[in-house]
MARBA-3410 file (N, C-alpha, C, O; in Angstrom, 1 decimal):
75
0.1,16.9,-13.1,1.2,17.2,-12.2,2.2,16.1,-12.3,1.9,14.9,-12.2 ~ 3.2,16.4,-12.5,4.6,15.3,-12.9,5.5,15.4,-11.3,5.4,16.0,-10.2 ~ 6.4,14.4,-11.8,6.8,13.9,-10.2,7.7,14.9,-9.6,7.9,14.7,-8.4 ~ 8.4,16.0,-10.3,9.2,16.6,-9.7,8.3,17.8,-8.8,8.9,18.6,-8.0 ~ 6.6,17.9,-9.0,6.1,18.9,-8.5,5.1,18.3,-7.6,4.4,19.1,-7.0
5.1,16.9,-7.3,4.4,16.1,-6.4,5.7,16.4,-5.2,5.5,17.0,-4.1 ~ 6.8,16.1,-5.6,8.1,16.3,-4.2,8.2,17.6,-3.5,8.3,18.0,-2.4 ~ 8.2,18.3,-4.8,7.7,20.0,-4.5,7.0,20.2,-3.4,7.3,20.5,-2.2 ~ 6.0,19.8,-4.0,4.4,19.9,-2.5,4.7,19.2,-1.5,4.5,19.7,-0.4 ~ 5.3,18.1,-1.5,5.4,17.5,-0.2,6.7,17.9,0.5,6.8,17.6,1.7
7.8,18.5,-0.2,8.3,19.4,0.7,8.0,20.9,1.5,8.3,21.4,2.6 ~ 7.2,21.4,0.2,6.8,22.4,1.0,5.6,22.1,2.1,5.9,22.5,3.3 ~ 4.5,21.5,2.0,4.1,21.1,3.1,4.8,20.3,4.1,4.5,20.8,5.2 ~ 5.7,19.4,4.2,6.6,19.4,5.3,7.0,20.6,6.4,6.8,20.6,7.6 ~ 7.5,21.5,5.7,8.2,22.5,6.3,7.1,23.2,6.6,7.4,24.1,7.4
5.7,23.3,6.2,4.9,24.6,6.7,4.1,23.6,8.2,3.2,24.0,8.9 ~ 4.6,22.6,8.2,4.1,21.4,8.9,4.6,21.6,10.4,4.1,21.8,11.5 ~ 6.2,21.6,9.8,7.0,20.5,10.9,8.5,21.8,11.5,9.3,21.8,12.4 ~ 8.2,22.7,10.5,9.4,24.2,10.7,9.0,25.2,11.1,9.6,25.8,11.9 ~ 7.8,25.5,10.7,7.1,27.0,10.6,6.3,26.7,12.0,5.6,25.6,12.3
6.4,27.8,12.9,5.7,28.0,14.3,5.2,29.0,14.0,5.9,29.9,14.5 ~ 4.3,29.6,13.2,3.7,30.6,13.2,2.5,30.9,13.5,1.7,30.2,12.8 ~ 1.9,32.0,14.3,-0.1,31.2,14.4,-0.2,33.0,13.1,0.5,34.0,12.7 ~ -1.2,32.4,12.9,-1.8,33.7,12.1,-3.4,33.1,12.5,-3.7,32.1,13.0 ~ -4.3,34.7,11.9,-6.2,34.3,12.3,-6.7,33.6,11.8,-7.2,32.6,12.4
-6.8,33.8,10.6,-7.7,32.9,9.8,-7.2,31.6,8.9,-7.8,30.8,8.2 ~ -5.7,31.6,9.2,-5.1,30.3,8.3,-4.6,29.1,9.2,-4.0,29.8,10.0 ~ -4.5,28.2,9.5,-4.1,27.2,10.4,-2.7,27.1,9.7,-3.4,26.3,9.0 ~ -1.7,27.1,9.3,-0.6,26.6,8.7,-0.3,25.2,9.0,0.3,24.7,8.1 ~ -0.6,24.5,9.8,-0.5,22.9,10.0,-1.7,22.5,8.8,-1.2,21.9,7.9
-2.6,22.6,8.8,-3.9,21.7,8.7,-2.8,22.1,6.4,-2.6,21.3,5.5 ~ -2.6,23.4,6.7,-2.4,23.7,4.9,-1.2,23.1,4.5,-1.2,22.8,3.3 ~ 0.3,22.7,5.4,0.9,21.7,5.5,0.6,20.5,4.9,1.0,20.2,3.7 ~ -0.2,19.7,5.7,-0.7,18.1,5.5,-1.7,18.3,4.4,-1.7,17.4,3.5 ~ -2.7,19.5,4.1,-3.1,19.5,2.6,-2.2,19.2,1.5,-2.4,18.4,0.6
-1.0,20.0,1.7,-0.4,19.7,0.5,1.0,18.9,0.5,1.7,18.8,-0.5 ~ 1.2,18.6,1.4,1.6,17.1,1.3,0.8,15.8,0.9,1.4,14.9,0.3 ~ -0.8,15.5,1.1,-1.5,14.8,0.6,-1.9,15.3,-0.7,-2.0,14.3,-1.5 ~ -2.0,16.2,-1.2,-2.0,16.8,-2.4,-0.4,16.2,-3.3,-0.6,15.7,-4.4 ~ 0.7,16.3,-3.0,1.8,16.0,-3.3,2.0,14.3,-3.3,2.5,13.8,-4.2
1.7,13.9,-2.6,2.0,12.2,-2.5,1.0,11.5,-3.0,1.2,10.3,-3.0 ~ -0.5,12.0,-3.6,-1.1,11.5,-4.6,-0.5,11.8,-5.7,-0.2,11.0,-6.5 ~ -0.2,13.3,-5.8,0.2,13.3,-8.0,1.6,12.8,-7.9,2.3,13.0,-8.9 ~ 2.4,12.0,-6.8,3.7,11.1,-7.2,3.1,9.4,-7.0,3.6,8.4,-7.5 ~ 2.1,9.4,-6.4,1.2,7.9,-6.7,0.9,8.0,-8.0,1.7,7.3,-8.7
0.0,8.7,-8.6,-0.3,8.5,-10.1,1.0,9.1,-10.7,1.4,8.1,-11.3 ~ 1.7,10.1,-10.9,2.9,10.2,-11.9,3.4,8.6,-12.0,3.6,8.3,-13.2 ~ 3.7,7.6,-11.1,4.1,6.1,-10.8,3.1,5.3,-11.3,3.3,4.2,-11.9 ~ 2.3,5.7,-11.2,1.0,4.9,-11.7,0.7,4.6,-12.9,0.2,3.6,-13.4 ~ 1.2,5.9,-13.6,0.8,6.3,-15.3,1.9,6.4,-15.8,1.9,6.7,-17.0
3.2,6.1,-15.1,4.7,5.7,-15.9,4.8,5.4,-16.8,5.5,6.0,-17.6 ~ 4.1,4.2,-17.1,4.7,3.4,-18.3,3.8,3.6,-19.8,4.0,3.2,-20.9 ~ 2.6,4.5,-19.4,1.0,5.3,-20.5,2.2,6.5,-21.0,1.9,6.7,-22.2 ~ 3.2,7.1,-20.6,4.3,8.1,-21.2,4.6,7.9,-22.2,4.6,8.7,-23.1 ~ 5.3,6.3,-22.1,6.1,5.8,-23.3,5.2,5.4,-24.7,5.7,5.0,-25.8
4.1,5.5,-24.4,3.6,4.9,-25.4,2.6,3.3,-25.1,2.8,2.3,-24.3 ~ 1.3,3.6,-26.2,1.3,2.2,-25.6,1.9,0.6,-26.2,2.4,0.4,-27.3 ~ 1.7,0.0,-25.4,2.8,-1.3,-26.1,3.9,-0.5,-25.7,4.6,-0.8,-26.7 ~ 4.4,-0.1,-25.3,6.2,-0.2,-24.8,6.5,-1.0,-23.9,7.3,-1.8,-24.3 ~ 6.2,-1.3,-22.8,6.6,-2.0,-21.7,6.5,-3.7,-22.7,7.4,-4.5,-23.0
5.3,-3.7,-22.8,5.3,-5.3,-23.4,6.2,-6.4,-23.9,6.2,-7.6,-23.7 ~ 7.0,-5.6,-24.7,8.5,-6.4,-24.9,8.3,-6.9,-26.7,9.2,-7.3,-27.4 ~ 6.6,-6.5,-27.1,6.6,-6.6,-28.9,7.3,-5.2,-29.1,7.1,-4.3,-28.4 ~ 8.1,-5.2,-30.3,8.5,-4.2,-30.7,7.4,-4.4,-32.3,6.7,-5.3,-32.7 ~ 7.8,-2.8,-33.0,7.0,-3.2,-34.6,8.1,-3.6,-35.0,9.1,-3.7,-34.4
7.9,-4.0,-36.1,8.2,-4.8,-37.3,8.9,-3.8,-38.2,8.1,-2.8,-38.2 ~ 10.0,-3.6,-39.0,10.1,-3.2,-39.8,10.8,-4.0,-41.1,11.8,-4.7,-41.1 ~ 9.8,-3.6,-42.2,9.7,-4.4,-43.7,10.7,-3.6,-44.1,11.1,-2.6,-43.4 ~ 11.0,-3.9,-45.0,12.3,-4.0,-46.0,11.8,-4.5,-47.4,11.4,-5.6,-47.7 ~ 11.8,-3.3,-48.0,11.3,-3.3,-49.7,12.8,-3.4,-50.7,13.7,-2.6,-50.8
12.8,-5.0,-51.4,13.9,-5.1,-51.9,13.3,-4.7,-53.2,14.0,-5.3,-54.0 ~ 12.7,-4.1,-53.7,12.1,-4.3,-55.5,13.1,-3.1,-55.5,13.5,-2.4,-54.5 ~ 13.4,-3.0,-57.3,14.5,-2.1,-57.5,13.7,-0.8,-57.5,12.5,-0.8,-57.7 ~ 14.6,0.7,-57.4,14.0,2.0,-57.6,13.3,1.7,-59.1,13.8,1.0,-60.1 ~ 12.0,2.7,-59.1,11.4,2.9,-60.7,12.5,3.9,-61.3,12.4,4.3,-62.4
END
């Protein structure tokens, strides 16, 4: 789950939370709300978490590679 679908969840759980007054039988809409907002604000903890595992490893570090330079002439 990437971070634009962690915001996702925690908006739509917001609004099934904090907007929607609806009772229905068998579903609580509050309790499914705060599921998926907790659902949503963990996969933007770890999308934050695993940021910098995206780039590669060794990118953040500040070594770049090395690039050699072959002076010998073409065969």
């Amino acid at each position: 789950m990437g971070l634009g679908v962690g915001i996702f969840l925690i908006a739509v759980g917001a609004i099934l939370t904090f907007a929607v007054n609806a009772h229905t039988n068998g579903v609580n809409l509050d309790t499914v709300g705060w599921i998926l907002m907790a659902v949503g604000a963990a996969g933007v903890l770890l999308s934050l978490i695993f940021w910098s595992s995206w780039a590669g490893p060794g990118y953040w570090s500040g070594r770049r590679r090395a690039t050699y330079v072959d002076d010998a002439p073409p065969y």
